[in-house]
N, C-alpha and C positions, 0 to 999 in steps of 0.2 A: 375758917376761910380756906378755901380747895386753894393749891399751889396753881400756876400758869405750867402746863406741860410745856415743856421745851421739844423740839422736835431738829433733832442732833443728825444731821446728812454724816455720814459713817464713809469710810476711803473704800475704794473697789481695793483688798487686797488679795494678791494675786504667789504663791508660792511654785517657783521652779524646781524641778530635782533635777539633775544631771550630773555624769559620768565625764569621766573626759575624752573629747573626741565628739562628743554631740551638739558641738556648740552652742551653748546653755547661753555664754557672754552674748553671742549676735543675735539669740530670742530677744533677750532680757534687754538689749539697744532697740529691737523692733518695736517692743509694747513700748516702753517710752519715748522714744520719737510715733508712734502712734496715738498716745495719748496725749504725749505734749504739741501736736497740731491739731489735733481736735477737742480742743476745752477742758484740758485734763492737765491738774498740776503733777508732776510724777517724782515717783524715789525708788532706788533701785539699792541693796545694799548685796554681798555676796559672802557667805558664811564658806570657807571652802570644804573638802572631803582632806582626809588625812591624805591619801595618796590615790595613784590610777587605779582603779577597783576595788582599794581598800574602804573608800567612802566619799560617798557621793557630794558634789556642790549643792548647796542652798541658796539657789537665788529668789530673792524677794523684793517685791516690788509693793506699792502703795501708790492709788490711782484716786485723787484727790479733785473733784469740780472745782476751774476758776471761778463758778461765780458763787460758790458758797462762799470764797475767800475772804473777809471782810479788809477792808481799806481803811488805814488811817496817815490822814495826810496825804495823801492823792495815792500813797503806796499800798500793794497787796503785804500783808501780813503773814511768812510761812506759816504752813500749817506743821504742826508738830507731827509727823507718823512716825512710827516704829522703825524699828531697824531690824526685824527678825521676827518669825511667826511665831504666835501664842496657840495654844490646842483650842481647835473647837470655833476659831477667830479668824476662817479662811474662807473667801470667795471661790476662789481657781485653784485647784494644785494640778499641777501638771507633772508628769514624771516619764523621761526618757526612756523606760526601760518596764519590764513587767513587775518584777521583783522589789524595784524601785517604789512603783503603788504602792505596793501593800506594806514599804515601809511608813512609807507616809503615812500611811492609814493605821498603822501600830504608832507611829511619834503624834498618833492623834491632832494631824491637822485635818483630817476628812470630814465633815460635819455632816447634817442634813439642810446647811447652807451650801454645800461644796458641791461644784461644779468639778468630777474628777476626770481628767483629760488623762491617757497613757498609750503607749505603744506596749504591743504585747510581744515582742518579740522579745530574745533574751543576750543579755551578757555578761553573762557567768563572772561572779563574784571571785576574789583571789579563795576567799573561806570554800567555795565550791570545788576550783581547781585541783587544790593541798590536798584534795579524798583522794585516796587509793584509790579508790572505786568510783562508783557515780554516785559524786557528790553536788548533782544538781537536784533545786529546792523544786518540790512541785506548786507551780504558781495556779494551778485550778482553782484552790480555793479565794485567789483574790477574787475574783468575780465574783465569789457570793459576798465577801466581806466587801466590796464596792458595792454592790444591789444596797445592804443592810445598812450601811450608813452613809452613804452620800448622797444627797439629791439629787445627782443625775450622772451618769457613767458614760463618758464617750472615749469608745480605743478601737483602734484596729491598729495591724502590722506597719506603722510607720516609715519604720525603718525599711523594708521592702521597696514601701515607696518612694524614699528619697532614692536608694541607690538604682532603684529602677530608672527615677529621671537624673541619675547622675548629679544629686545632690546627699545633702545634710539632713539629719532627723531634725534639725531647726524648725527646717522651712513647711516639712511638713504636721508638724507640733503647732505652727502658728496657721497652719490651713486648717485643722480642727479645731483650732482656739477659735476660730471665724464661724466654721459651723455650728458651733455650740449654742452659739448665741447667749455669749457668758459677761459680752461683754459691749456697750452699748456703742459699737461700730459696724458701719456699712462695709461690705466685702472689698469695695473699691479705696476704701480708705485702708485698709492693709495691704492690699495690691499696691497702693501709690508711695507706703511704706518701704516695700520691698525694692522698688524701682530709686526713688530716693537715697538707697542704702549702697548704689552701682557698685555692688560689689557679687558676679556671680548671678545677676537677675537674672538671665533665661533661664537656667534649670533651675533658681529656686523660685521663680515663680510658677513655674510647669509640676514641681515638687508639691507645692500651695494648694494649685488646680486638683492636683489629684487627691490629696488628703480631704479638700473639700467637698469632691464629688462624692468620693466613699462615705467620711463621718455627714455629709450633708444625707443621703439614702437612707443609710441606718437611721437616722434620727428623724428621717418623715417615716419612715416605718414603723417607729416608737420602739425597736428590739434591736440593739445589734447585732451582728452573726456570729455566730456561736467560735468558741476558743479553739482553735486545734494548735498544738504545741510544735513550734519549728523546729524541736529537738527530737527526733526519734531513736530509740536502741538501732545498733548498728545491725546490718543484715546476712549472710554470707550470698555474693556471687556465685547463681549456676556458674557448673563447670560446662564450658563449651567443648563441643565433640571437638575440636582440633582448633590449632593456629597456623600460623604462619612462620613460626620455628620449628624445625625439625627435630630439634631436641628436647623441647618442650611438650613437642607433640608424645616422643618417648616419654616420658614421667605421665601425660595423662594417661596413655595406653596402660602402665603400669597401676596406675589407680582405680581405672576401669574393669581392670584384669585380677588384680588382687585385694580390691576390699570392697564390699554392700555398697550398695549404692546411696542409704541414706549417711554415708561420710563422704563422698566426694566433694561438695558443696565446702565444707571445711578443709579438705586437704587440698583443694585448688588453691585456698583463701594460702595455705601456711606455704605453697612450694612456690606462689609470686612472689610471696613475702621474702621469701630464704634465698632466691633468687635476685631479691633487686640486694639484698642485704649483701649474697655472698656470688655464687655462680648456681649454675645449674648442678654441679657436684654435690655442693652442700646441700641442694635439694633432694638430692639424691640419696642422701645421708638421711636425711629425715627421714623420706617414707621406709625406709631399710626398719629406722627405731619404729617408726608406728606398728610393721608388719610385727612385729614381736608380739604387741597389745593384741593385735588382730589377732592372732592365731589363738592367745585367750579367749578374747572375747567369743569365738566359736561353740565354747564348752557352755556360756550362758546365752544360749538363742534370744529366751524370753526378756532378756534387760536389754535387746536394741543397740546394741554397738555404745550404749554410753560412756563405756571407759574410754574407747578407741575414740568419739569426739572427742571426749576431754580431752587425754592423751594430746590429739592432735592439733587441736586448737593452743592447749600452752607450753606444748613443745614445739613448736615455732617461733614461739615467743624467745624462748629459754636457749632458743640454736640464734637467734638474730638479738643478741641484744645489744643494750646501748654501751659504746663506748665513745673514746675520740675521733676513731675512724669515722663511724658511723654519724659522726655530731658534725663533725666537717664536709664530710659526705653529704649530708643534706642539704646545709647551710652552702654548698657554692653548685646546686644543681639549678638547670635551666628555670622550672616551675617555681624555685623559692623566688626567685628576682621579678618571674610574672605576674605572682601572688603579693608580694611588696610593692610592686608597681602599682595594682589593682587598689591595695588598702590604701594609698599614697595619690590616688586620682591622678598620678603621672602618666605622660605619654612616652609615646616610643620615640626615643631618640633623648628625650632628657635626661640630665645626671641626675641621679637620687641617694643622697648620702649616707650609707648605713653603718653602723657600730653594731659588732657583735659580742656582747659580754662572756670572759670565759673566768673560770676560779677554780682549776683542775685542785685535789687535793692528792696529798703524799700518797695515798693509796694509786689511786690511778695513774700516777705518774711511775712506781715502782710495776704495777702492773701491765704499762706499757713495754717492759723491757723484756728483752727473754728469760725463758723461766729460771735457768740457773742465775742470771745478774740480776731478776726480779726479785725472787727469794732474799739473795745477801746484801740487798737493801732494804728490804721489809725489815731486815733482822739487826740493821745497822744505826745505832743513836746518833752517830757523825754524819750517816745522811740525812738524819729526819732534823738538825738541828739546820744542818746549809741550807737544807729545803725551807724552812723556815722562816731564817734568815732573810735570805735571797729572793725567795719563789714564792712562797704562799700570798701572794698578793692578787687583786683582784686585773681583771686584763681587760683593757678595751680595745676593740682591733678593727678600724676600720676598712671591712670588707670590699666599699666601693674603691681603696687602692690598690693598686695592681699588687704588690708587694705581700698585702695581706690575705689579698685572695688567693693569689700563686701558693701563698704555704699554708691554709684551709685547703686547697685544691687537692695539691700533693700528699696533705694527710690522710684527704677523704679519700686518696688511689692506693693506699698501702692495707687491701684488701685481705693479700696472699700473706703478710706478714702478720699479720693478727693473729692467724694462727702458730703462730710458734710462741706468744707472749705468755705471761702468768695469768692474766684476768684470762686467756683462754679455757687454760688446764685447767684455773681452777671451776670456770664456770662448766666445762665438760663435767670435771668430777662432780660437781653439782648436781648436774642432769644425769648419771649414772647412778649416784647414792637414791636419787628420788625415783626413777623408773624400778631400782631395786626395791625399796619400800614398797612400789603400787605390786609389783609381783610379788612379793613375800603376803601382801594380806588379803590377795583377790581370791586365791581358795576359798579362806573362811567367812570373811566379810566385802562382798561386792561393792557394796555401798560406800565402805570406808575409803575403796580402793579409787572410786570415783572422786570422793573428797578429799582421797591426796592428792589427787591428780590437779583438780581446783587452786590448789594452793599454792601453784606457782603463780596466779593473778597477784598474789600477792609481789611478788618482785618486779620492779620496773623502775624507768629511767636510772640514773648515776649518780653521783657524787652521794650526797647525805641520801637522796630521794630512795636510793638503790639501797644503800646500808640499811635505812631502817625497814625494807619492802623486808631483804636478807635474813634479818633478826626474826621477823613475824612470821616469816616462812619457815625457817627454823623452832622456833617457837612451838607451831601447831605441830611439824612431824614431830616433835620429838613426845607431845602430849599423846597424838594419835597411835603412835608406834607401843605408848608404854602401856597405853590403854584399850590396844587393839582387839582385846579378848571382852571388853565390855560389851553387853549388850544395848543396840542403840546407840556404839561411839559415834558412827558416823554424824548422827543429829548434833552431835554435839559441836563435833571437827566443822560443820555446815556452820552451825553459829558462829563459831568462833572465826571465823574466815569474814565471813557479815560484819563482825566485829573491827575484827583487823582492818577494814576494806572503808568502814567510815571513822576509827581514830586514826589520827595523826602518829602518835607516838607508842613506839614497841613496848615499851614500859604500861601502859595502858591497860596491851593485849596479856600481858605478863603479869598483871593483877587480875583480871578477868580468868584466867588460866584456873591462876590459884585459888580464886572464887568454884571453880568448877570442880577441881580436885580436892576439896575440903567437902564439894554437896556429893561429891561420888562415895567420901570415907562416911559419911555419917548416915547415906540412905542404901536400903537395902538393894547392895546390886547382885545383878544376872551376868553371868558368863557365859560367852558362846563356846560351844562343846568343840 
């Protein structure tokens, strides 16, 4: 006897990703008062992320027909849905962010049931930030892994679009969820949502409008437009024939006058830099150190001034770098508060209440002092114990009070004193030891002398950030220096900098070292003469 098939109405389930900041919660309110006006029993549960960019929210939804519902005793009966997605057992994933897809798409909710909705735009992962280097993931290939398993792929730049209409990637996430046609509602019944919700309707209903029109095109064209990535490598500014300071007009004159023209482009880039960091002196100071390289670099025509970019590009770095001054400095200029404002949707004229987190460590604190009273507390266990005690604690300072901005202000004007302190001297002798290495091995090896040169990318920001940059850049010269007679060191110095540049930790780069120097004892090497 054949069984009676049963024919089992299955929930629209529908999976959210988002960040915080994207308003994942007022999507995730829209579909269900959307579906619960229009014939839809609804369930929304919310899995959170560990923290802000450490991991994303799970919102999940379950979109249930009232009239599959069966009744007993005049009452609807709930339906049992889930509280959390299963691989493979998804209607809609949506996901705020590029990168965000294509997690989805690895935690295997994508299916060849999946309607996969996304913004291509990006926002950078804490795991991306922490590189030394550029530790952004290339999202290209989510598009083919969206083509390969989902049943239909609708993204375009979102985010663009909301802040273009002065809204939220919500609004316009749930304007492509309309176009998609993922979901069996009329465009005006999520419009009436949106208005319903009076919170913010004009721009996110104009936010809606535009996501619609765009994902509505692409999708009567059956192709969407192709990826271009809103991240590109940074570029150097022409240097313009002159300005409108006179002094500054002197340093280009001097640039124009004393070095090839394919370096100008970079040494305008390092004397604004040394400039907003320090004055025009210190600018002045730099091209003095570059002309040194330069006059090298003459004896090797055919290698194109490489040293002398290098050279110049992270000896500006290495003349400007970070400390307190410089951190306060920032933190209380005109464009930070304009730029806070902007991320903040505040207007001109409202208060907007900021905390700035600070966590100086005993280094930088003895390094603030001059060099002789910085030294004999470097050197002192009765101060590193007070310091301890007392100070080593974390500081929240709220900058929109006059009090604490006044003494951010005053920190970030003690320009001229910086130089007398110990984190000066000792980053001077820093940049002296290292400009002395590239000249000691540009005779024999040009190449190597270019990859020391490099090797200051490795040092950046402060506190720990700056320590471990410190350690790796140490690290390689001292590999490069011992090994400079190798033939092909520099390939090597190249790696190892690549190296250092996407791990975290100098211990890392310091097994990898010794990995190198164990392959150099046991294969037959070449010395240059």
């Amino acid at each position: 006897m054949m069984e009676e098939r049963v024919n089992v109405i299955q929930p629209i389930k529908v999976a959210l990703i988002a960040v915080g900041g994207d308003g994942g919660g007022v999507l995730t309110q829209w579909i269900v008062q959307l579906a619960s006006r229009n014939g839809y029993w609804a369930q929304s549960t919310t899995i959170a992320g560990v923290a802000q960019r450490t991991g994303s929210t799970v919102y999940y939804l379950e979109l249930f027909p009232e009239h599959a519902i069966p009744i007993k005793d005049g009452k609807r009966i709930s339906p049992v849905l889930a509280q959390m997605p299963a691989p493979e057992d998804v209607d809609i994933v949506m996901a705020t962010e590029l990168i965000e897809a294509g997690r989805a798409i690895q935690r295997g909710f994508v299916s060849k049931k999946t309607t996969l909705i996304f913004s291509t735009h990006r926002n950078l992962a804490i795991q991306e930030k922490e590189k030394p280097g550029d530790g952004i993931l290339d999202g290209t290939s989510i598009f083919e892994l969206a083509r390969k398993y989902a049943k239909t792929s609708v993204y375009a730049n979102l985010k663009e679009l909301a802040d273009h209409n002065k809204s939220v990637i919500s609004a316009t996430l749930f304007g492509a969820l309309a176009a998609s046609d993922a979901l069996p509602f009329r465009v005006d019944q999520f419009e009436e949502t949106i208005k319903e919700g009076g919170v913010s309707v004009p721009t996110s209903l104009a936010a809606f409008k535009a996501a619609f029109g765009i994902v509505g095109l692409s999708q009567s064209a059956k192709e969407a437009s192709p990826y271009i990535p809103d991240l590109k490598p940074a570029s150097f500014e022409k240097m313009p024939a002159q300005t409108k300071s006179k002094k500054f007009n002197d340093l280009l004159i001097d640039i124009k006058t004393n070095f090839p023209e394919n370096t100008h482009a970079v040494l305008y880039a390092g004397i604004k830099h040394l400039i907003e960091w320090a004055n025009v002196a210190w600018a002045k100071a730099y091209l003095n150190q570059v002309k040194a390289i330069q006059q090298v670099d003459v004896v090797f025509p055919n290698k194109h001034n490489q040293l002398t970019q290098a050279v110049a590009r992270y000896l500006a770095l290495a003349m400007a770098y970070d400390d307190l001054v410089h951190v306060a400095d920032v933190k209380t200029r005109g464009e930070r508060w304009d730029t806070v404002y902007e991320q903040v949707g505040a207007k001109k004229g409202e208060i907007v209440k900021t905390v700035d987190y600070f966590h100086p460590r005993f280094e930088e604190v003895y390094g603030f002092m001059p060099v002789k009273l910085g030294k004999k507390l470097e050197k002192s266990a009765s101060a590193q114990r007070f310091f301890t005690k007392y100070l080593d604690k974390d500081r929240r300072m709220n900058t929109h009070n006059v009090f604490w901005f006044f003494v951010l202000y005053s920190l970030g004007g003690l320009k001229g004193y910086r130089k007398k302190t110990l984190r000066h001297a000792e980053e001077m002798e820093n940049i002296d030891g290292w400009i002395t290495r590239i000249l000691a091995v540009v005779s024999t090896n040009y190449e190597l002398a270019v990859q020391l040169a490099r090797t200051y990318r490795l040092k950046k920001g402060y506190g720990d950030t700056y320590a471990r940059g410190h350690s790796k850049f140490k690290l390689i010269n001292e590999f490069a220096i011992k090994h400079k007679l190798v033939s092909e060191i520099d390939v090597q110095v190249s790696n190892l900098i690549d190296f250092g540049l996407k791990h975290h930790e100098s211990e890392q780069l310091q097994s990898q070292i010794a990995l190198v120097e164990a392959a150099l004892e046991t294969q037959s090497t070449t010395y240059l003469k």
